[in-house]
C-alpha positions as CSV (number, residue, x, y, z in Angstrom):
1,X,0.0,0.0,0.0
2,X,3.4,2.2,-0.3
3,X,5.3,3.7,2.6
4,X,4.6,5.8,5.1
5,X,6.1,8.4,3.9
6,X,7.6,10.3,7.3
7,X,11.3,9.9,6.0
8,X,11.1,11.5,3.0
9,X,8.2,13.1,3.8
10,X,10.9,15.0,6.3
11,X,13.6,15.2,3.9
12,X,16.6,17.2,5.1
13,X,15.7,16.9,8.7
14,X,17.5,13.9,9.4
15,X,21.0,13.3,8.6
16,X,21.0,10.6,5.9
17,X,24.8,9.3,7.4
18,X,23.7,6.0,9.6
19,X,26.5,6.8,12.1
20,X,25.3,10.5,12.2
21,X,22.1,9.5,13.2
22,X,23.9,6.8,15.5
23,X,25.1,9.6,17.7
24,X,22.5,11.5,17.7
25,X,20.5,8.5,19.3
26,X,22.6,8.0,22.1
27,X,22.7,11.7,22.8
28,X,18.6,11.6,22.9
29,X,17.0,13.4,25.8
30,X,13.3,13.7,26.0
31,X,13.8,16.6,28.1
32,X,15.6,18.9,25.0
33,X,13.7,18.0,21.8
34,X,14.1,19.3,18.8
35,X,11.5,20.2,16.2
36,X,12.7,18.1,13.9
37,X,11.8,15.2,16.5
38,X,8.3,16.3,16.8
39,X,7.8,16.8,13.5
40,X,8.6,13.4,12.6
41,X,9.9,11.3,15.5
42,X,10.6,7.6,13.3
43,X,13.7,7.9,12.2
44,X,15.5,8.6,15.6
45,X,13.6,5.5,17.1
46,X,14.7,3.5,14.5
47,X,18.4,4.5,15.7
48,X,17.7,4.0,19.2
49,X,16.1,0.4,18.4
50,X,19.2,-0.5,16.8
51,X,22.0,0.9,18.5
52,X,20.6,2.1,22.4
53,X,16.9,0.1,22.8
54,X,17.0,0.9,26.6
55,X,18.6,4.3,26.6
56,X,19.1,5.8,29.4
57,X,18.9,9.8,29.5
58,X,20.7,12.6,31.5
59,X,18.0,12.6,34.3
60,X,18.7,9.2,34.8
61,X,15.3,8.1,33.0
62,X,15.3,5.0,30.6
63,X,13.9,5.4,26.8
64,X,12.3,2.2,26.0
65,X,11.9,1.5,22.3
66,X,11.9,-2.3,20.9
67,X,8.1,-3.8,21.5
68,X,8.8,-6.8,23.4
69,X,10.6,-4.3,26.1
70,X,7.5,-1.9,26.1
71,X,5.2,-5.2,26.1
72,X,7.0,-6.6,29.3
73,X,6.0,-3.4,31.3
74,X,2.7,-2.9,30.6
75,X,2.0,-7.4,31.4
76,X,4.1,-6.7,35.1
77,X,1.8,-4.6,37.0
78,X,3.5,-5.8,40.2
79,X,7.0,-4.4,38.9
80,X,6.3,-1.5,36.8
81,X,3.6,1.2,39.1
82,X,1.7,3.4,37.4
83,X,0.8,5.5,40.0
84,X,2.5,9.3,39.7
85,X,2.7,10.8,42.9
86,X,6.4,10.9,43.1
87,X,7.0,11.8,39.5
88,X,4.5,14.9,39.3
89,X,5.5,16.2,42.0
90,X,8.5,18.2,40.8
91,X,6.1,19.9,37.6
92,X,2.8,20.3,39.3
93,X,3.5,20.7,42.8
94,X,0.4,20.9,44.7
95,X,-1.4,22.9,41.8
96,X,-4.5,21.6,40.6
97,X,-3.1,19.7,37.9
98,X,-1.3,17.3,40.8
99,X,-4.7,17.1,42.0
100,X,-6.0,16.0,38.4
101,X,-3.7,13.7,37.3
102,X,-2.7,11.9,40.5
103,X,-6.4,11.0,40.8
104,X,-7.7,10.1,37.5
105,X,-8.1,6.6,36.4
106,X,-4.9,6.1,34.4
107,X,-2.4,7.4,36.6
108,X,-3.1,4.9,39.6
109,X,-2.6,1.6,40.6
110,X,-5.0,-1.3,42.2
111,X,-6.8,-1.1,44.3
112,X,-8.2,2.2,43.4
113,X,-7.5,2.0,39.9
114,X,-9.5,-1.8,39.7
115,X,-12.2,0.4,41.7
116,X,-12.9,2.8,39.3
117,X,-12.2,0.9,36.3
118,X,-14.9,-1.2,37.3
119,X,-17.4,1.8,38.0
120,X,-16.5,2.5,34.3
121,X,-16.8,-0.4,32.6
122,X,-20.7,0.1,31.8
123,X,-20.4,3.0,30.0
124,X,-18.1,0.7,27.5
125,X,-19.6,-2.2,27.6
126,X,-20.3,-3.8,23.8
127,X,-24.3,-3.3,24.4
128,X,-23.3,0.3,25.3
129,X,-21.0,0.5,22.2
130,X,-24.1,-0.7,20.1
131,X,-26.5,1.6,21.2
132,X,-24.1,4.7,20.8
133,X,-22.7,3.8,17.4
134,X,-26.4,5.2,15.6
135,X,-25.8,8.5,17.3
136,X,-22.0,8.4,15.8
137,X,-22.9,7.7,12.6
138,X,-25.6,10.8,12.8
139,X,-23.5,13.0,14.0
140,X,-20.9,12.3,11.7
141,X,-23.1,12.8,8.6
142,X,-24.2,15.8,9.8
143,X,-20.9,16.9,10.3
144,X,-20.1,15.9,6.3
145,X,-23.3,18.0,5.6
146,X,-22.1,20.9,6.5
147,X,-18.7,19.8,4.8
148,X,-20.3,19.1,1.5
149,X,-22.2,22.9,1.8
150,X,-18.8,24.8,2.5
151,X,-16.5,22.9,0.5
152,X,-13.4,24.0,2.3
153,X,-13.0,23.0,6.1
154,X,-10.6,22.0,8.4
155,X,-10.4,18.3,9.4
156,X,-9.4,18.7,12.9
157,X,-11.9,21.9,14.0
158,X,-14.7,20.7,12.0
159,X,-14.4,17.2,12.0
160,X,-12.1,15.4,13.8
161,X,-12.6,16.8,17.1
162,X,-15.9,17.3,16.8
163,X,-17.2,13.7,17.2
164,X,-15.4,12.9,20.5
165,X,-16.4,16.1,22.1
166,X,-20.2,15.7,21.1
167,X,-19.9,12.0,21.8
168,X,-18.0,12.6,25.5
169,X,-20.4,15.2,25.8
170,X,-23.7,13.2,25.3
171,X,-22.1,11.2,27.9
172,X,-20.9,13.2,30.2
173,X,-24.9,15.1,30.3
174,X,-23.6,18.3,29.2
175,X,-26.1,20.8,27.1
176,X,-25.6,21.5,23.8
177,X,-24.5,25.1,24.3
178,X,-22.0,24.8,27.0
179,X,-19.1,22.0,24.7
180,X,-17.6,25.2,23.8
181,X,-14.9,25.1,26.3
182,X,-14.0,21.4,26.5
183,X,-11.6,20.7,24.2
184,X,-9.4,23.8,24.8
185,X,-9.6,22.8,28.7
186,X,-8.5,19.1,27.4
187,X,-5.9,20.7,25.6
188,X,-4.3,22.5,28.0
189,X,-4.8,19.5,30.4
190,X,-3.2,17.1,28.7
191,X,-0.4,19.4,27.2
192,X,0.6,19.9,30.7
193,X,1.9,16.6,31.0
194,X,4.5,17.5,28.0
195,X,7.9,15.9,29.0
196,X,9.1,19.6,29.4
197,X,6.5,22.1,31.2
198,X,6.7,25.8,30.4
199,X,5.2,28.5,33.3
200,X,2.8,29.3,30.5
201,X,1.9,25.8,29.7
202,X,1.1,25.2,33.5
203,X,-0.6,28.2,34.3
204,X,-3.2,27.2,31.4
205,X,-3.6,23.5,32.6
206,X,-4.3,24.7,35.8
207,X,-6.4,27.1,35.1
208,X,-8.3,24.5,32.9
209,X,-8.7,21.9,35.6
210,X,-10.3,24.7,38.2
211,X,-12.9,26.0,35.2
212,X,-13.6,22.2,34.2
213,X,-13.9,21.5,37.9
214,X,-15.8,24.8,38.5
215,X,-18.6,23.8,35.9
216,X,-18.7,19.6,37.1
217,X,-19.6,20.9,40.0
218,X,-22.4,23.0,38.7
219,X,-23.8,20.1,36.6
220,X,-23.8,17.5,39.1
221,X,-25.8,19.7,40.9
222,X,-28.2,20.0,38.1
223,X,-28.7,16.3,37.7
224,X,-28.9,16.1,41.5
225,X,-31.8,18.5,41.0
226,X,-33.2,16.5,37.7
227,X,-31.9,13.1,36.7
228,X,-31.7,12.6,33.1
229,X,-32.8,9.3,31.5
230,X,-30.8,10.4,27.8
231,X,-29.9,7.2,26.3
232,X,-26.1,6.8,26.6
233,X,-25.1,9.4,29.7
234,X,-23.7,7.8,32.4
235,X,-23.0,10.9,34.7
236,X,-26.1,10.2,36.5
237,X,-24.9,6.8,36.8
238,X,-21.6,8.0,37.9
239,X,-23.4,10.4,40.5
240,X,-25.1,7.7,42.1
241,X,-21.8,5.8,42.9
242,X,-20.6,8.3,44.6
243,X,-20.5,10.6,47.3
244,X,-22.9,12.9,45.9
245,X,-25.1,10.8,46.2
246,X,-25.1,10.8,50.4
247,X,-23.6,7.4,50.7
248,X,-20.6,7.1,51.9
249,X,-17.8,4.3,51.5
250,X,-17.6,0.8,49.2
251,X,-17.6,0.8,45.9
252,X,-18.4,4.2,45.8
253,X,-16.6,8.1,44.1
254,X,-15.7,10.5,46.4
255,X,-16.7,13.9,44.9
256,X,-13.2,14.7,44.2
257,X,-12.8,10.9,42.0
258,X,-16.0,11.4,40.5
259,X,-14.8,15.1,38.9
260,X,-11.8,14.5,38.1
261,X,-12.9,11.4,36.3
262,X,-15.2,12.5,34.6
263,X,-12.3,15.1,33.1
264,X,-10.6,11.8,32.6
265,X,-13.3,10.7,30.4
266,X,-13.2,13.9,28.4
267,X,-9.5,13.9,28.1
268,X,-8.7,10.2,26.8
269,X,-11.6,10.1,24.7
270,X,-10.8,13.6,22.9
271,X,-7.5,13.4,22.7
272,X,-7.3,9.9,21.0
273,X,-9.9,9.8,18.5
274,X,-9.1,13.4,17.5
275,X,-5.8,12.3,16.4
276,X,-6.5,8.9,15.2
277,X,-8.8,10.4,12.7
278,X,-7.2,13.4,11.4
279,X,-3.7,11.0,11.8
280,X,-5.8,8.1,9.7
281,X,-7.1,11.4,6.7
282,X,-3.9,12.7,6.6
283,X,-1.9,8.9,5.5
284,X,-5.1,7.9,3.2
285,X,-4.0,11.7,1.6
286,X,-0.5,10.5,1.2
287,X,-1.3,7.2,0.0
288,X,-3.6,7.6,-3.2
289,X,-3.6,3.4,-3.8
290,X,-4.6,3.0,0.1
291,X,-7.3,6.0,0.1
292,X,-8.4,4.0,-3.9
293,X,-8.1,0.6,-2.3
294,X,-10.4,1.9,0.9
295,X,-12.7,3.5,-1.5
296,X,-13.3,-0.2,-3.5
297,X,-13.5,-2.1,-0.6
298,X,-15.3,-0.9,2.3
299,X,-14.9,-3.4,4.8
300,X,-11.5,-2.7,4.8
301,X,-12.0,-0.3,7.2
302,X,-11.6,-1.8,10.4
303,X,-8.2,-3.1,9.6
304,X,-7.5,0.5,8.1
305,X,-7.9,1.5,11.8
306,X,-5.4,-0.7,13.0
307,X,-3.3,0.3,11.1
308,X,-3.6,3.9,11.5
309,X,-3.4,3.3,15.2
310,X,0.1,1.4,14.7
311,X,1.9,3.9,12.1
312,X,1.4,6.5,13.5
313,X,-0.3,6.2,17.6
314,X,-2.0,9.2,18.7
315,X,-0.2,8.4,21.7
316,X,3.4,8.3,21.7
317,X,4.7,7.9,25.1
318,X,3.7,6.2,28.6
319,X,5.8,5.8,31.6
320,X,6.1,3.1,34.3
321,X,8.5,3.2,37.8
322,X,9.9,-0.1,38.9
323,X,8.8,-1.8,42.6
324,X,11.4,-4.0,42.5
325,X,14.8,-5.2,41.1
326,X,14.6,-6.1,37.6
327,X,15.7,-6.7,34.2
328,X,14.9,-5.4,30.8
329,X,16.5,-6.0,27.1
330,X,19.4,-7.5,29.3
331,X,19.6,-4.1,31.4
332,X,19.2,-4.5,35.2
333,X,17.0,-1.2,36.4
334,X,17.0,-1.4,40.6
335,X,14.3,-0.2,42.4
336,X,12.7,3.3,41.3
337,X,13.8,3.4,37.6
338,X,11.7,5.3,35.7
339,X,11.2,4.4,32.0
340,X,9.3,5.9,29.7
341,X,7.7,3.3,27.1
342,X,8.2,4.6,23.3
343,X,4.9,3.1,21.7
344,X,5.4,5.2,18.6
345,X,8.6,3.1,18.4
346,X,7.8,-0.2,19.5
347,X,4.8,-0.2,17.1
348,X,7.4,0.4,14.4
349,X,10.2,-2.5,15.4
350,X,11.0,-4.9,12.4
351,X,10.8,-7.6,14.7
352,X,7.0,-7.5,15.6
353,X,6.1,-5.9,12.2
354,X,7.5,-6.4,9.1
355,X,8.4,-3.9,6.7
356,X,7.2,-1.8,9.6
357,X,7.3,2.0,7.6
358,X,4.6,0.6,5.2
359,X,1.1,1.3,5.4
360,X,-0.9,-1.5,4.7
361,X,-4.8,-2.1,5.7
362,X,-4.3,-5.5,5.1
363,X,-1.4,-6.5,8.0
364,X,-2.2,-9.3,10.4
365,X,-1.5,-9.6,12.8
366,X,-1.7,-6.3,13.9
367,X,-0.5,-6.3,17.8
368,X,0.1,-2.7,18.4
369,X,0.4,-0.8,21.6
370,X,-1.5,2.4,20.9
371,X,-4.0,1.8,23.3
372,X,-1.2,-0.1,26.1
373,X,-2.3,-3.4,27.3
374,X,-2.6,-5.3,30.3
375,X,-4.5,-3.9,33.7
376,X,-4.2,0.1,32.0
377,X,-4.9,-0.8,28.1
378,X,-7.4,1.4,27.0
379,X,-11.4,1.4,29.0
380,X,-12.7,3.0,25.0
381,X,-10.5,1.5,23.0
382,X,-13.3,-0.2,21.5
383,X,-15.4,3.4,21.4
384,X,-12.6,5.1,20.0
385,X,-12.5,2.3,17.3
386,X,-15.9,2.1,16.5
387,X,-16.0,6.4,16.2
388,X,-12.7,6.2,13.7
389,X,-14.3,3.7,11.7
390,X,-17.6,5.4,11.1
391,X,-15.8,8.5,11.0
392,X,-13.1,7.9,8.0
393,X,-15.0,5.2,6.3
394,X,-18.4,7.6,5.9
395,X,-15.9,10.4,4.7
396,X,-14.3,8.6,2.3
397,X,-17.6,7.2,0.5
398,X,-18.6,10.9,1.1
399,X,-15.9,12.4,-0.1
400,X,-13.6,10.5,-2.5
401,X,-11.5,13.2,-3.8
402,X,-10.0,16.4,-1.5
403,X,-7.0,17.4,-1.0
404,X,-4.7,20.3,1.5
405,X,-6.0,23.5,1.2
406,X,-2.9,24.9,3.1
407,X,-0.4,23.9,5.0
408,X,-1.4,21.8,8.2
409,X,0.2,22.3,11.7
410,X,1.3,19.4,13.7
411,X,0.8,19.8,17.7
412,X,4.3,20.2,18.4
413,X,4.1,17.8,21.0
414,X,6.3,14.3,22.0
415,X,3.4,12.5,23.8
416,X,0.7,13.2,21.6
417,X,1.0,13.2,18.1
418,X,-1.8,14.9,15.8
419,X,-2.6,17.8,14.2
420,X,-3.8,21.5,15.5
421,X,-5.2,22.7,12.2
422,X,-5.4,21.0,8.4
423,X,-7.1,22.8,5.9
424,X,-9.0,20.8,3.4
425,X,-11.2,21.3,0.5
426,X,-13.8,18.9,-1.4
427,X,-12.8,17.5,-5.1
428,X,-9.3,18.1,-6.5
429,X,-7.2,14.9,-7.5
430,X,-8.2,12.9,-4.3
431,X,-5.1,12.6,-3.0
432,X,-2.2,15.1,-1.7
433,X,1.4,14.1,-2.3
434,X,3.6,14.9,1.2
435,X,6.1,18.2,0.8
């Protein structure tokens, strides 16, 4: 189905001398990136697979980047903690975004994180999945209706963000005409936890996380006041497993848990679909046989979506610290290492996927990492799935030729990778060759 494209697509970035690159992958620090790296980040984890796969930085970190490395973390829950206390500490202090991220879902270990997993799990549920997936597919063709009447759009404002924060916010109970702010406080959320953390970059996330909490707040007292029975919202749910409810102890939310993870909820499920599809748009424009191929065979889609997730992950980066004593890639690590799991790179290693810098919608198997495994792989993996799918397959039967309409802007960031803005108009040649 061609290559990938991020090479060449990147030419001059990169030096092309094997033992340039060589040197500059054992000098990698996560902590001083260059844009070069966040532009297109393959190339230098191809070095660091092949000459520095457990790389250990200047802060005394480890840079994991072969798959069966990153795949032994995330199946040793007992060795490798996910919980962050220690390692927010130094960026967050006791701001609100310490708050945030030390008690949402992801950033925890068992018991707690088993206890709200399990709260959770309804809303993701496959009968759950089945009854949202009508509502996805309306949403998205009224999204391509208003596509089809302006002919120019951008994918990420006007599409590709739209159907996770509508869907999140069906789910989450929140009116129509108050989604404004959510994905710029997911945004700034999120971006906060940036390997490198600007004043300006903090400031904003926590300023996000005390508006986002400000208006939770609000709301649940709203549905306290009127319960909604809306198909598909589980905040009312949520509410009654908790202490908001008047109950105390159990199986149960404290109010703090329930808010912040209901920001959870907004965050992961933005932040990943939003990417995966403009990430999945943006290799169909590159690849004219794979976008012709797609267009012929429709049922291709759901491996198209794999594949998307594996070339290039909407998230790059996840970070474990060790219990115990032990041993990766022949490294021994004592207690308190700190690695940081490359999935953009492990889902590019030779050795799990051959001919790894080629898109193809037909590769099986297909085991990549993009949405982890084990205890913390993805609670809406699944959702996310099903939204790409009816999102990029319903586009390209909508929409079989458009191409750039400027230049798009990547999000400049290592653990996330997407796009801010990409400009795209209707008809044209149906495909976009990369610059």
């Amino acid at each position: 189905m061609g290559t990938a494209g991020t090479t060449a697509g990147a030419a001059g970035l990169w030096p092309e001398d094997p033992a340039a690159l060589r040197d500059l992958a054992l000098a990698f620090n996560l902590k001083r990136l260059e844009r070069r790296f966040l532009d297109d980040p393959y190339p230098l984890y191809r070095a660091l697979r092949e000459h520095d796969p457990v790389h250990r930085m200047p802060d005394g970190s480890w840079f994991l980047s072969r798959y069966d490395d990153c795949m032994a973390v995330y199946r040793d829950a007992e060795t490798w903690s996910s919980d962050k206390k220690i390692d927010f500490r130094p960026n967050f202090g006791e701001s609100l975004l310490y708050e945030h991220h030390t008690t949402s879902l992801v950033f925890n270990d068992p018991p707690y994180h088993a206890r709200v997993r399990r709260l959770l799990a309804p809303a993701f549920a496959p009968r759950a999945l089945r009854a949202l997936q009508p509502r996805v597919e309306s949403l998205v063709d009224r999204l391509l209706d208003g596509i089809a009447a302006r002919g120019r759009f951008d994918l990420i404002d006007d599409f590709a963000s739209a159907i996770p924060v509508q869907l999140i916010g069906d789910m989450l109970g929140v009116p129509a005409a108050e989604r404004g702010p959510l994905r710029g406080w997911s945004l700034a959320i999120l971006g906060a936890l940036e390997p490198v953390l600007s004043a300006e970059q903090r400031r904003r996330g926590i300023a996000a996380v005390a508006e986002f909490k400000e208006y939770l707040t609000d709301l649940v007292a709203r549905r306290l006041r009127e319960p909604s029975n809306e198909e598909g919202e589980i905040l009312s749910t949520l509410i009654a497993a908790s202490d908001f409810a008047g109950v105390n102890g159990g199986e149960r939310l404290s109010r703090l848990e329930l808010l912040h993870n209901c920001i959870f909820l907004l965050n992961a499920g933005h932040e990943t679909t939003t990417n995966l599809i403009g990430n999945g748009i943006d290799l169909l424009l590159g690849h004219p046989d794979a976008l012709a191929a797609l267009g012929r065979e429709p049922l291709l889609i759901d491996g198209a979506v794999e594949e998307f997730l594996r070339l290039e992950s909407s998230n790059q980066l996840g970070n474990r610290r060790a219990l115990r004593d032990t041993v990766l890639g022949g490294v021994a690590l004592p207690p308190g290492s700190y690695v940081h799991i490359g999935i953009g790179a492990a889902n590019r290693d030779p050795a799990q996927f051959p001919d790894p810098d080629r898109l193809d919608l037909r590769r099986q198997p297909n085991r990549h990492l993009a949405f982890a495994t084990g205890i913390h792989a993805c609670a809406g993996m699944s959702l996310a799935r099903m939204e790409a799918a009816v999102a990029i397959g319903r586009f390209v039967r909508r929409f079989p030729a458009f191409e750039r309409d400027g230049a798009p802007v990547r999000g400049g960031r290592a653990r996330f990778r997407g796009f801010l803005r990409y400009p795209l108009r209707i008809g044209g040649t149906g495909a976009s060759a990369r610059p």
